[in-house]
C-alpha positions, 0 to 999 in steps of 0.5 A: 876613102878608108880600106873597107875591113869586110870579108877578111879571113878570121883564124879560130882555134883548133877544135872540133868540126861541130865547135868550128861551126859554132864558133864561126857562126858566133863570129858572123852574128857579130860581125852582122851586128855591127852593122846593123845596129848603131850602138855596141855598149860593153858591160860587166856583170855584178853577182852573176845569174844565167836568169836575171840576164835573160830578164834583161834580154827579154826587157831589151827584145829589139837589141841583141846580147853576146855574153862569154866566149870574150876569145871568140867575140875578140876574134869576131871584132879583131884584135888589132887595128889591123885585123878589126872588122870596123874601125876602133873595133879592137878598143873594145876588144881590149876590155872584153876579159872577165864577166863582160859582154856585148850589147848591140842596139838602135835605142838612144844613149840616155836610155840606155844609160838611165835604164842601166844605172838604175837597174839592180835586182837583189839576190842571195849571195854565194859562197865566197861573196862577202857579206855586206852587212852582219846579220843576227838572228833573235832569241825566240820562236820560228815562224811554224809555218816558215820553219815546220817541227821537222826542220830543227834537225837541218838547222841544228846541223848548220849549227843554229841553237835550236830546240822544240817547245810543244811542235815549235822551234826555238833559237835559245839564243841570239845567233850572228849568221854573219859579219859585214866583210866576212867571206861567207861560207856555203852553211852560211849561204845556206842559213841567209837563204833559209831566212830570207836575207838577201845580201847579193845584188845582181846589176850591170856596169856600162863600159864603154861605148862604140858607135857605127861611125866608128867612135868609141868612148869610156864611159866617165861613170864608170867606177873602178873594178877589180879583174 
């Protein structure tokens, strides 16, 4: 019989009392996790967004998410086979680094796969995103109802040629926003947004997986990721 790996002790930072708390009662919500549920997927986050992720909590009601914190879900796990609260648990430890969390669930498998490999939102892109195709902005006149007389002055200031003929705004020539590769700069996040480009997409990554039996598993479609 393996030596049961419940009720040990697990050692949290020094920190406030009220942190302590906290960070003790993240620590048991995991631990109870594990065995509850039979499925622990690991996943990276692609253009991060604190609301398209509780999408995606919402959309998976019966299963439960842990996202940040990784010292602390390293700490609920373990960190060696020594200390792990299950077995195999601190291989999923070792990937818990960037923008990564934890998905505990009772679906099955090819669900859950199918769902995350198909699921993409698109989105605005940040600065310091790279632009993933160019974007040129046409001669000519401005939609009135989108772009109003009295926006020329805030286009003219992110440095779009822009002019007013008779209360309409006109681009006196074809203006390139961006360039495919181009780090973007936050102005240029501002013009995208201002004309509707979304070059960003928001999507989720499996890992790896672990099973209550104590399996774990990296997943073969995973593509290589830069840390």
């Amino acid at each position: 019989m393996p030596k049961s790996k419940r009720n040990k002790v697990v050692s949290l930072s020094k920190t406030t009392k009220k942190g302590f708390e906290l960070k003790k009662d993240l620590v048991s919500q995991i631990q109870a996790c594990c065995d509850e549920f039979a499925s622990l997927y690991i996943f990276s986050v692609e253009d991060m967004r604190n609301q398209k992720l509780k999408d995606v909590r919402q959309h998976w009601r019966t299963s439960r998410f842990f996202f940040g914190k990784n010292k602390v879900m390293t700490i609920a796990l373990g960190r060696t086979k020594e200390d792990e609260y299950k077995e195999n648990l601190h291989k999923v430890s070792e990937q818990l680094s960037g923008n990564v969390g934890l998905m505990f669930t009772n679906e099955q498998d090819h669900k859950v796969k199918e769902w995350f490999s198909s699921f993409t939102e698109p989105d605005y892109a940040r600065s310091g995103n790279k632009a993933t195709k160019t974007i040129t902005l046409p001669a000519g006149p401005l939609d009135e109802n989108s772009y109003p007389h009295n926006m020329e002055p805030a286009l003219r200031s992110l440095s779009l040629p822009t002019e007013l003929k008779k209360g309409i705004i006109h681009l006196t020539t074809d203006y390139t926003v961006c360039k495919k590769d181009e780090v973007l700069s936050p102005e240029q996040c501002r013009v995208l947004k201002l004309f509707f480009e979304q070059l960003a997409s928001f999507h989720l990554v499996l890992k790896s997986l672990w099973t209550s039996d104590g399996k774990f598993t990296v997943l073969e479609d995973v593509e290589d990721e830069d840390e």
